[in-house]
N, C-alpha and C positions, 0 to 999 in steps of 0.2 A: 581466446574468442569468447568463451564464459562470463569472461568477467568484464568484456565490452559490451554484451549485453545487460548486463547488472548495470553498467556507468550508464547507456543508455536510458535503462528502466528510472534511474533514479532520474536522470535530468527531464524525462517526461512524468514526473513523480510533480517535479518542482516546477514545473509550468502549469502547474493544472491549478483549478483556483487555490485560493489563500484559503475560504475561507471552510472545503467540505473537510470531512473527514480520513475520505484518501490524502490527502496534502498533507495534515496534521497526523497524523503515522508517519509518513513521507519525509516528515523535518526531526519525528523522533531519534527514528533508528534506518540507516540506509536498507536497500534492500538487499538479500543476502539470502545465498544456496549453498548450503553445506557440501551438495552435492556437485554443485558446479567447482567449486572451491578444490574438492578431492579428487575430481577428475582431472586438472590442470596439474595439481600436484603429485600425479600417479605420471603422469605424460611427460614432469619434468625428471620423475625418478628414474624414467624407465628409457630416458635418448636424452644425452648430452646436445644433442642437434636442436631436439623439441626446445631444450633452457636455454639455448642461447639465441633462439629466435623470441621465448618470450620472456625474456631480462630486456628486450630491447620496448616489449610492449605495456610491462605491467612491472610493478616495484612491491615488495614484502606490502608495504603500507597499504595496497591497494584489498588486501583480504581481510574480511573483516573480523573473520573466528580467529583468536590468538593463538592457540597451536597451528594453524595453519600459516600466521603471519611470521613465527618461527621456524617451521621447515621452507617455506619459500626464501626464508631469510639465509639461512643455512646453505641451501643448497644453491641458491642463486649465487650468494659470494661465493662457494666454491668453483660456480663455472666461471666466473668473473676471471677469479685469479689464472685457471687454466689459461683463458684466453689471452691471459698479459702475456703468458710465457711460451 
């Protein structure tokens, strides 16, 4: 849910004009909560139920801090594979 509000933020980030200086931050670096980021990753540590409902909504690549784009990565393909078997 976190991090649909981040994809939100951005895409109202990039509608807004071209030409202020919200915009141009906006097109540097997406916007980004550590905090939000750690909470989703403590929710998927902590229920197998919680990761397998959001592998279906959100993918490693979608986190922007690289150790967290690592533990999502980790831990997502390991419920993945449960799920096959």
């Amino acid at each position: 849910m976190a991090l649909k509000n981040i994809k939100k933020g951005a895409q109202r980030a990039q509608s807004a004009e071209s030409g202020s200086a919200a915009s141009r931050v906006a097109q540097l670096a997406p916007p980004a909560s550590p905090e939000a980021e750690a909470s989703l990753l403590g929710s998927i540590l902590m229920n197998q139920d919680v990761c397998a409902d959001v592998t279906e909504l959100v993918s490693p690549d979608d986190f922007y801090y690289p150790k967290h784009k690592i533990i999502a990565k980790n831990n997502m393909g390991a419920v993945r594979l449960q799920l096959q078997h």
